[in-house]
N, C-alpha and C positions, 0 to 999 in steps of 0.2 A: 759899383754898377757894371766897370767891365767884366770883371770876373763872375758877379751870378750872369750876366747874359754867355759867358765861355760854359760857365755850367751848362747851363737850358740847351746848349749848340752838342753839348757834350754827350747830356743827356737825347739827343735825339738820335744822333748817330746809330744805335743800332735800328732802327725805323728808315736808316736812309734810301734802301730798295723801294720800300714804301712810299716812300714821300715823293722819288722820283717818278713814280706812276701818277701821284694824285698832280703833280706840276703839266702831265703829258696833258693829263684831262683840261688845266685849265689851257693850257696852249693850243690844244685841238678846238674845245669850246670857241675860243677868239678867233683863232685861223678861219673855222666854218662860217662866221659872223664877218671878215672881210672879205673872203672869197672859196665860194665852193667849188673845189676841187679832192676829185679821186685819189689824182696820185698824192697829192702834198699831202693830205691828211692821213692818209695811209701810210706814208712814209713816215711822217711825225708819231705816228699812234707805235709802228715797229723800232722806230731809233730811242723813245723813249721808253718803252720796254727790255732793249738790249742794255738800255743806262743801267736800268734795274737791276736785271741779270748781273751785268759785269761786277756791280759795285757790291752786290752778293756775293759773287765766287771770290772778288779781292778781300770781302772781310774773314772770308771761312777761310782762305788760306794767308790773312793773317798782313796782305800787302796794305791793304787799304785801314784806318782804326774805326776800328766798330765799338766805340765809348767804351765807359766803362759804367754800364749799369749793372746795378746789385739788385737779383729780382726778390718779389718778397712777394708775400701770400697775398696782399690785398690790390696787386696792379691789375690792370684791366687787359695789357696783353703780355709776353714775356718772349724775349725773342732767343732759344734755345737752339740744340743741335738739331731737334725734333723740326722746330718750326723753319729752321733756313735749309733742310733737305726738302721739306713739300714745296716752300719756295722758289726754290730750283727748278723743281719738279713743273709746275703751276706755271713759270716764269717760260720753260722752253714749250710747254703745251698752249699758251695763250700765243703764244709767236707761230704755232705751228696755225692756230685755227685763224689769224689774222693772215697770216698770204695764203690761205685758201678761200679765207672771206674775196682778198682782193681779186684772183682768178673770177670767183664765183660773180662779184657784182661787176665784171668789167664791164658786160652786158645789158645792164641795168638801166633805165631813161630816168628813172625815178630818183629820188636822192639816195646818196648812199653813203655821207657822210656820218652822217647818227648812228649808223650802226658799230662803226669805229667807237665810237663816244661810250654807247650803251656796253661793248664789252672792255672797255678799260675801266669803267665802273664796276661793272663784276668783279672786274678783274682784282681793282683793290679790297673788294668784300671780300676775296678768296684768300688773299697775300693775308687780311686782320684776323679770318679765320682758322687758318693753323696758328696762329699765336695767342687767341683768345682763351685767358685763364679764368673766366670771371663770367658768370650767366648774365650779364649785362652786356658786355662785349660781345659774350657766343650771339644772342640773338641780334641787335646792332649788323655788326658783322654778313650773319646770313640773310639776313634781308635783304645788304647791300649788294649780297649777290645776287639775291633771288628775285630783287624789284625788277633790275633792268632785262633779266631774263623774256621776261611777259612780253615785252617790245622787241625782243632779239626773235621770240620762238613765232610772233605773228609779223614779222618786218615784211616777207614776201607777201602783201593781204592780198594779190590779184588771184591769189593760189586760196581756195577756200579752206584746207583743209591746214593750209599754214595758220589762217583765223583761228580756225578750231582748237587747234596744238597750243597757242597762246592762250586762248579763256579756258581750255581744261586744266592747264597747268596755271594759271591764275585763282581758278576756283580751289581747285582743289590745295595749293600751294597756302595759301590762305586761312585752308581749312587747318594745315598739318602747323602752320605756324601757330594759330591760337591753341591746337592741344600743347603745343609746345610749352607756351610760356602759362599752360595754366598747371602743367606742371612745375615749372619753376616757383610759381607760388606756393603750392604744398610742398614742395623742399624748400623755401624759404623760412614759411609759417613753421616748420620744424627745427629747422637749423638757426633758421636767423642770422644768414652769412650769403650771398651772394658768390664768396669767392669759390674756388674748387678746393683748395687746402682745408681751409676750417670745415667745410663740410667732410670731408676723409677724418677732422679729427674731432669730431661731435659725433659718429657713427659708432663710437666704444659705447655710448649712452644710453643713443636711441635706434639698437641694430634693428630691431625688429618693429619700427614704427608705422604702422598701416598708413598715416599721412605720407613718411618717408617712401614708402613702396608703390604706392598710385602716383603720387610725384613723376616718381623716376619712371615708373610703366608709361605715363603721359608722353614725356619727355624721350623714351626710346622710338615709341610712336610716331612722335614727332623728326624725329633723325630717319627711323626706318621709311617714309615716304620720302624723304630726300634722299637717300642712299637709294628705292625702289627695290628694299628688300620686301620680302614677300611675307605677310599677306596685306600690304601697302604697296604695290606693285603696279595698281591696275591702270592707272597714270601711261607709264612708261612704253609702252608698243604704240599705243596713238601720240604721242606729242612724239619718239622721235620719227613717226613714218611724217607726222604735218612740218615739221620742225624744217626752217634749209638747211641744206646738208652742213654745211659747214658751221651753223648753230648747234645740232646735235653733237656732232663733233666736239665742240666746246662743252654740250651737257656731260657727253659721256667722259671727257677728261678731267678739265680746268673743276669741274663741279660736284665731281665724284671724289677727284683726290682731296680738295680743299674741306671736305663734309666728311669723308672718314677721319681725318687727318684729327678733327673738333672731336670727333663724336671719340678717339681714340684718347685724346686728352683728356675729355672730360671723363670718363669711366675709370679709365686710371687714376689720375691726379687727386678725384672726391674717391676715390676706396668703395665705390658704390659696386664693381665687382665680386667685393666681398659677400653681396647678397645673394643667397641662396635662390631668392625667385629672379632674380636680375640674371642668373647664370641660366637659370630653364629658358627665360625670356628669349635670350639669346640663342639658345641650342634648338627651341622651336624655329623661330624667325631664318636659322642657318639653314637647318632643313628642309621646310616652305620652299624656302629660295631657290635649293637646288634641284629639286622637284618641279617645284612651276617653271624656273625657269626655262629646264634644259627639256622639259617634257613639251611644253605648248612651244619651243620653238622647232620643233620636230615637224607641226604642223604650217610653219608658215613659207608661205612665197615671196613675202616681199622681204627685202634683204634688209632694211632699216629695223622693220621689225625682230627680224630673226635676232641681232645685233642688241636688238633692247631686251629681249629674254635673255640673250647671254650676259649684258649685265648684269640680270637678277641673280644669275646663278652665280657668278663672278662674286658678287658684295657676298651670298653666300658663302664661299670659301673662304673670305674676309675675315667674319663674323665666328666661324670655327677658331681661325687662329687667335682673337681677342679673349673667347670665352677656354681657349686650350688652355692660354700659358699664358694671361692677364697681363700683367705690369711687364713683363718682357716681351709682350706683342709690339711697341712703337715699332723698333725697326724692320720685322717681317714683314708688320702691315704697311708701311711704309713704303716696301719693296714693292710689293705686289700691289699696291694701289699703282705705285710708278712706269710698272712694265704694262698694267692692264693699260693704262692712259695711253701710253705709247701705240700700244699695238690697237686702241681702238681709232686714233686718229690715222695709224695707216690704213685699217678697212675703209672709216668712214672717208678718208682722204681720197682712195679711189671714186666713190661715191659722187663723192665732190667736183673731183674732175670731170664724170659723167656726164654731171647735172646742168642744171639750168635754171634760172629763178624764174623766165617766160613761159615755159612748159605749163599750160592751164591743167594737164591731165597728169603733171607730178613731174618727179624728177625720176631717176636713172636709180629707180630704189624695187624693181622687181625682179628675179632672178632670170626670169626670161632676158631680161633685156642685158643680160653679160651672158650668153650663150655665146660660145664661138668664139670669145674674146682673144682667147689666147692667137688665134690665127692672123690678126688683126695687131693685135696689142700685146707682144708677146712678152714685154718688160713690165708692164701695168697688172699683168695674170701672175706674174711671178712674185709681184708686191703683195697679191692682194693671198694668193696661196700662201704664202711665208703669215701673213697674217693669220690666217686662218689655223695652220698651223701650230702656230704660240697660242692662239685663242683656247685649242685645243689639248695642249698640254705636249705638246710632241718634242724628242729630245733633239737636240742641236738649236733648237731656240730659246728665248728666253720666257716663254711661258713657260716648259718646263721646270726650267729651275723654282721657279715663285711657286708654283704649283708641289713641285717637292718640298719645298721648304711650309707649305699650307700642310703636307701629311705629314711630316717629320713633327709639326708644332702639335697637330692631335694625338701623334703617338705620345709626343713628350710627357701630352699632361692627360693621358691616357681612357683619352676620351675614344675607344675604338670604335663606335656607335658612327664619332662624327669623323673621323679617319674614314671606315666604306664609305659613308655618302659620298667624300670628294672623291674617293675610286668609280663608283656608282653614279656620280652624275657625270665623270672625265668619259666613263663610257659612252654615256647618252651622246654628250655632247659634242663626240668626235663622228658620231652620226650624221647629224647635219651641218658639219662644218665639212667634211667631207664630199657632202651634196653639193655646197656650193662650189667646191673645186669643181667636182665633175662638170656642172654647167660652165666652168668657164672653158673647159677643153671639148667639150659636144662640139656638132657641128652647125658652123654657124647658119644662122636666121637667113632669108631671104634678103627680108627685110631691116634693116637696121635703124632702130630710132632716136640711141643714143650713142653719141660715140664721143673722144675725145678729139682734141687737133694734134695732127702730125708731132708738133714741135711739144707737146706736150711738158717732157723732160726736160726743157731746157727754161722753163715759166719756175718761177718762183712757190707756187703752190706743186710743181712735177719735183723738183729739186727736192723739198721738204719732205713730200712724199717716201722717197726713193734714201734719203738720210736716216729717217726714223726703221726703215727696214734695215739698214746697213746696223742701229745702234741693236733691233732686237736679234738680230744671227751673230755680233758682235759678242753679246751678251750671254748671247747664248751657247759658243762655242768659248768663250774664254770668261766664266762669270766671277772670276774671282774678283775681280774690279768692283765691279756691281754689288757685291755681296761686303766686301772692306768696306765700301762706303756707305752701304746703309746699316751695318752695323753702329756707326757714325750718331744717329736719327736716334737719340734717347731722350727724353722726355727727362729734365735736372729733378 
């Protein structure tokens, strides 16, 4: 009896980052139920995610024992090099968006313990979804990130258009879930396997099966709305301008990496790349993306928005390197999902500081309202340019590098078509990243309606801030690190 229960303890061990998040949830739960308070729960919601973290970096360098599981084709998660890099990844970005939650709700009359709650439950949807090997799991998994979303993206309700942001991304979330799993029924009804393996080895049979191929188109559909690659895109400029800032923030990181991260397993792992309409699929949806995204943010003024079309174009770039060089995409995409997260929680992190959740007329998300900044704010301008810059592709930072490494992968597998596009839209798109530098060095407003506090830098959400820029010029100036390690990120 002791030794199968040393098993089961044994076997869990690689899940243990995991498990330490789902213990925070129940201990935040109970803590909220004897006394509500700001700071304990907040502190409890960050200490129990640094457990996470840590007990992560001690298994991957080998201090800590991370069991000894032997994965096989029919488990429902698999915990690989692939899946403790996006965990890493997911782990430092949910910590980056909880102390800008705290700055943001310090203000708040209304409760503000649930919103803790509501993202460490994402949060564990996101940890099950880089490791989900099993169409059971994938959907499970994303739900559980994408339930408590609905409550995170409408928490500010005084703000109408925070409402809004929440039932759009509800509805329509809802809608991309059921195309989802009704594709997995027609790869089901074909294959007769659930797991990702046996479907990759049932594909010698039925390559070209039309059940198989509607399946999967369903099911890319279904990914490409939660990615907001384009032409499932139209979601994304209104929920992240309704979104609070520091919700977006989480959409545009924690939610982005943890859904390419699935979507990159699953297309690799079932062989379902081999298909020939599954690679147009892609090569369309890539180019959409960089088109719409970087063209219609040309046209915008408010800065959340501008930020949600560069997404689009961003997963675009993505989606080039998956469909260039297939089954060697894990770790490029990997990269580049890593550094985008990064650098969009430093724009949206400015944002953040801006903002405010009483503001009935919005937050600190139109570009007027950072005119001038730099005069005022001249370390917050310097953040928020360096950002822009990497967003843009520009060398000494680390968007460049991931962005080279996006052309290098289309030259590789000599797709030159989708090589210009990422030259073609790095142009567009240093257009309006550009603008927005300029507004922050114009001269300032008269009037000033948002601004940060003095002490800014020295707050736990300024600190954060001001760290994530120090990792993307780090990076950027010396990427070899960066580049050995996601090397790292292979899919067994």
């Amino acid at each position: 009896m002791n030794e199968f229960t040393m098993n089961d303890l044994m076997g869990l061990m690689p899940y243990a980052p995991i498990i330490a998040v789902v213990m925070t949830v129940l201990v935040v739960m109970i803590a909220i139920t004897i006394k509500r308070s700001h700071m304990v729960i907040g502190t409890i919601s960050v200490i129990g995610l640094n457990v996470g973290l840590f007990t992560l970096l001690g298994q991957m360098a080998g201090i800590i024992d991370s069991g000894a599981l032997v994965p096989t084709a029919e488990q429902l998660f698999v915990i690989d090099n692939f899946a403790q890099f996006n965990m890493v990844v997911i782990f430092i970005c949910a910590l980056a968006c909880f102390t800008l939650s705290y700055a943001y709700l310090a203000d708040l009359d209304d409760h503000k313990e649930e919103l803790y709650l509501l993202m460490l439950l994402s949060t564990v949807g996101a940890l099950l979804m880089v490791s989900a090997q099993h169409l059971a799991s994938f959907f499970m998994s994303l739900e559980m990130l994408s339930i408590p979303l609905y409550g995170m993206l409408a928490y500010t309700y005084m703000r109408r258009r925070s409402l809004e942001s929440g039932l759009k991304y509800l509805v329509l979330s809802a809608t991309a879930s059921a195309t989802l799993l009704m594709g997995m029924a027609f790869i089901y009804a074909q294959v007769g396997s659930l797991a990702f393996k046996p479907i990759s080895m049932t594909l010698v049979n039925i390559f070209e099966s039309p059940l198989l191929i509607v399946g999967t188109a369903m099911m890319m559909f279904g990914i490409a709305f939660k990615l907001s690659a384009a032409p499932f895109h139209m979601w994304t400029p209104d929920v992240y301008e309704g979104a609070p800032a520091p919700i977006a923030t989480y959409l545009a990181s924690v939610s982005k990496v943890a859904m390419m991260a699935l979507a990159v397993r699953f297309l690799i792992d079932t062989s379902l790349l081999a298909l020939p309409s599954v690679q147009m699929l892609l090569m369309v949806m890539a180019t959409l993306s960089i088109l719409v995204g970087n063209l219609l943010a040309i046209r915008q003024t408010s800065l959340k928005r501008l930020l949600g079309y560069s997404s689009i174009a961003h997963m675009g770039y993505v989606l080039i390197v998956i469909v260039s060089i297939g089954s060697a995409a894990d770790s490029i995409s990997s990269m580049y999902m890593a550094i985008y997260a990064f650098t969009s929680i430093g724009a949206f992190g400015v944002v953040t500081l801006m903002s405010s959740p009483y503001r009935l007329a919005g937050e600190a998300d139109e570009l007027t309202h950072y005119q001038g900044l730099f005069w005022r704010r001249p370390v917050l301008t310097a953040v928020m340019t360096i950002m822009m810059l990497s967003l843009a592709g520009i060398p000494l930072t680390a968007g460049f590098i991931t962005k080279l490494f996006a052309i290098l992968a289309a030259v590789q597998g000599t797709n030159w078509f989708l090589a210009a596009m990422i030259i073609l839209g790095s142009a567009i798109g240093l257009f309006y990243y550009l603008r927005v530098m300029l507004t922050l060095f114009k001269r300032p407003k008269q009037f000033i309606e948002f601004d940060v506090s003095k002490q800014w830098g020295l707050r736990t959400g300024g600190i954060m801030v001001i760290a994530v820029t120090a990792i993307i010029l780090f990076f950027g100036v010396l990427p070899n690190s960066m580049i050995e390690w996601a090397s790292l990120a292979r899919i067994w």
